[in-house]
C-alpha positions as CSV (number, residue, x, y, z in Angstrom):
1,X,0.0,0.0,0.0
2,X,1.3,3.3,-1.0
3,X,0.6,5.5,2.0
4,X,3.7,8.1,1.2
5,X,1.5,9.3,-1.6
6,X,-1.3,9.7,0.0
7,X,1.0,12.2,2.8
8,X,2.0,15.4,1.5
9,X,5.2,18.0,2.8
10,X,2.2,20.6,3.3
11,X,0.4,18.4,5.7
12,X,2.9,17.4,8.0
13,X,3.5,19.8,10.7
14,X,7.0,19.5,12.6
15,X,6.5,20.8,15.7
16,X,2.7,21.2,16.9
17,X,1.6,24.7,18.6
18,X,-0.8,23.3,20.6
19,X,-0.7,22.0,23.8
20,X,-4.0,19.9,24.6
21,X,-5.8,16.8,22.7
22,X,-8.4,18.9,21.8
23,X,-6.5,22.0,20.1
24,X,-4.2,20.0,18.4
25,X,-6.8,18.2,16.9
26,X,-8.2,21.5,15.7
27,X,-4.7,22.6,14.8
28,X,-4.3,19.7,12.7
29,X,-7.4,19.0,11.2
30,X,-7.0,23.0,9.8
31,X,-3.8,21.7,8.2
32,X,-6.0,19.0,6.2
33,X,-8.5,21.3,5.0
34,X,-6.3,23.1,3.1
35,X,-6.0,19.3,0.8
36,X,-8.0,19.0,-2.2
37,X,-9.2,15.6,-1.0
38,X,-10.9,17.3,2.1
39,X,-13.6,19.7,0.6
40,X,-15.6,20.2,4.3
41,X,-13.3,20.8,7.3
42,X,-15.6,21.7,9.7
43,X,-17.3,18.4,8.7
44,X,-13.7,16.7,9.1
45,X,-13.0,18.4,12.8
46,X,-16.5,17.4,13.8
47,X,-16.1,13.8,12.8
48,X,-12.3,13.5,14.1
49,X,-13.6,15.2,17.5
50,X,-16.5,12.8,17.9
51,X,-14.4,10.1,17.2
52,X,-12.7,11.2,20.4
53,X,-15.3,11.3,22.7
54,X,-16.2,7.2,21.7
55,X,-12.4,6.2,22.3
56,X,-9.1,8.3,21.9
57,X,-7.2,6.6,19.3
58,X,-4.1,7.1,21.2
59,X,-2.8,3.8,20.6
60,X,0.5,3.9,22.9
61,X,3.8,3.9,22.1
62,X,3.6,7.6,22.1
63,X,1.2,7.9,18.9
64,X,-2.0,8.7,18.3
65,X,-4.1,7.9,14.4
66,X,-7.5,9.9,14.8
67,X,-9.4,8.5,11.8
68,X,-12.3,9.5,9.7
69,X,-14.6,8.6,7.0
70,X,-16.7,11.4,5.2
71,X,-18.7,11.8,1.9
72,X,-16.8,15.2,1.9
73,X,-13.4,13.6,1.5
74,X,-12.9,13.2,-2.1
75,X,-9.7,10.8,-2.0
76,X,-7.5,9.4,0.9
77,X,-5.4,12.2,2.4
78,X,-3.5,11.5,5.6
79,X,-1.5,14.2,8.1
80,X,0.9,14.0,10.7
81,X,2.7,15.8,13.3
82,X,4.8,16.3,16.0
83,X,5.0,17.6,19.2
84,X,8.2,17.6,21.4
85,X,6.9,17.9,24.8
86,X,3.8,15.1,24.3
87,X,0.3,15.8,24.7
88,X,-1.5,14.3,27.2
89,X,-4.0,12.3,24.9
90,X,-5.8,10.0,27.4
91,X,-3.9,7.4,25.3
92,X,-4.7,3.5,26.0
93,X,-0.8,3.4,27.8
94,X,-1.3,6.9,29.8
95,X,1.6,8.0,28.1
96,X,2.2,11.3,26.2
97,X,1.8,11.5,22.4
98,X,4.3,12.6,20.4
99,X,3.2,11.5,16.5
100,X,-0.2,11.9,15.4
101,X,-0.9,10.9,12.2
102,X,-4.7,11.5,11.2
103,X,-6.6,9.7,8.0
104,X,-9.4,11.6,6.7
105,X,-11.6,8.8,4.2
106,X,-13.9,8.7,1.4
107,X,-16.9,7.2,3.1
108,X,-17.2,4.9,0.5
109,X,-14.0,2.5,0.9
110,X,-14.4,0.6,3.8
111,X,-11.5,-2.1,2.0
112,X,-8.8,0.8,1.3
113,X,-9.8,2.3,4.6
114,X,-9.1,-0.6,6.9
115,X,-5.6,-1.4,4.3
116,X,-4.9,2.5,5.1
117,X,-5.3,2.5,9.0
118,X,-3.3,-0.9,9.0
119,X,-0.2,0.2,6.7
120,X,0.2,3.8,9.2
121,X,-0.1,0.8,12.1
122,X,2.2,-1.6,10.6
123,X,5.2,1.6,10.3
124,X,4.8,3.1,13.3
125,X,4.6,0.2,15.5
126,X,8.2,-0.1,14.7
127,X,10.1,1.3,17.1
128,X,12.8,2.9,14.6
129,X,10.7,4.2,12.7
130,X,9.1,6.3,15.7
131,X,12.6,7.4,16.4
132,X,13.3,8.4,12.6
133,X,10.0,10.5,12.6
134,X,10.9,12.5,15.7
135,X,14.2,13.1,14.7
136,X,13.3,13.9,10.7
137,X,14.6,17.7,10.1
138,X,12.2,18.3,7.6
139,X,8.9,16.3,5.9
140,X,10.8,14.7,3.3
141,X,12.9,12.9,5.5
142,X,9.4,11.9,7.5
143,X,8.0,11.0,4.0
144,X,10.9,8.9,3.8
145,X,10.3,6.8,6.9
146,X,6.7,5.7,4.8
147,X,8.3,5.3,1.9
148,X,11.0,2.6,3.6
């Protein structure tokens, strides 16, 4: 599965403003909308925010993959970034987050959907690769990781 595609320079944000769950979620979300894939951002935010409320999708290991699927999402567009000090995420481990990388979905694909969420799974479960991400000096390098 080609996930690096789908993950462009633009929409990976190095080092994340914001401090709680909530605003970074916002802040990141913002980020998307500026795809073409995403055509309704306050449609994405709601949906990604929901999501939240039902069960964080911090997964541990310091990451979190907020997820969505949307009729407003024209093709697969995922985002990530960083934060250096962790955000307190109510993640499944307690710990901090530091890489959150969000998929926003066609409502229409549950097959590429489910392939999506588990290639992003299948990288940063690797413990290198986590270390490769937070260390990346700019989003090529990051793009790299997903590419490898």
């Amino acid at each position: 599965m080609d996930i690096y595609g789908m993950l462009s320079p633009e929409r990976i944000i190095m080092n994340l403003e914001s401090g709680s769950k909530r605003d970074a979620l916002i802040e990141i979300v913002n980020n998307l909308g500026k795809s073409e894939g995403v055509t309704d951002v306050e449609a994405l935010k709601k949906a990604i925010l929901e999501r939240e409320e039902i069960m964080s999708t911090g997964v541990g290991l310091t990451i979190a993959v907020p997820h969505a699927k949307l009729s407003s999402v024209k093709s697969f567009t995922l985002g990530l970034a960083r934060s250096e000090k962790g955000i307190d995420y109510d993640s499944l481990d307690g710990q901090p987050v530091r890489i959150i990388v969000t998929i926003a979905a066609p409502d229409n694909d549950q097959n590429t959907y489910l392939r999506v969420l588990a290639a992003v799974m299948h990288v940063l479960r690797n413990e290198d690769n986590r270390k490769a991400i937070l260390a990346a000096r700019a989003p090529a390098d990051i793009i790299q990781v997903f590419k490898s």
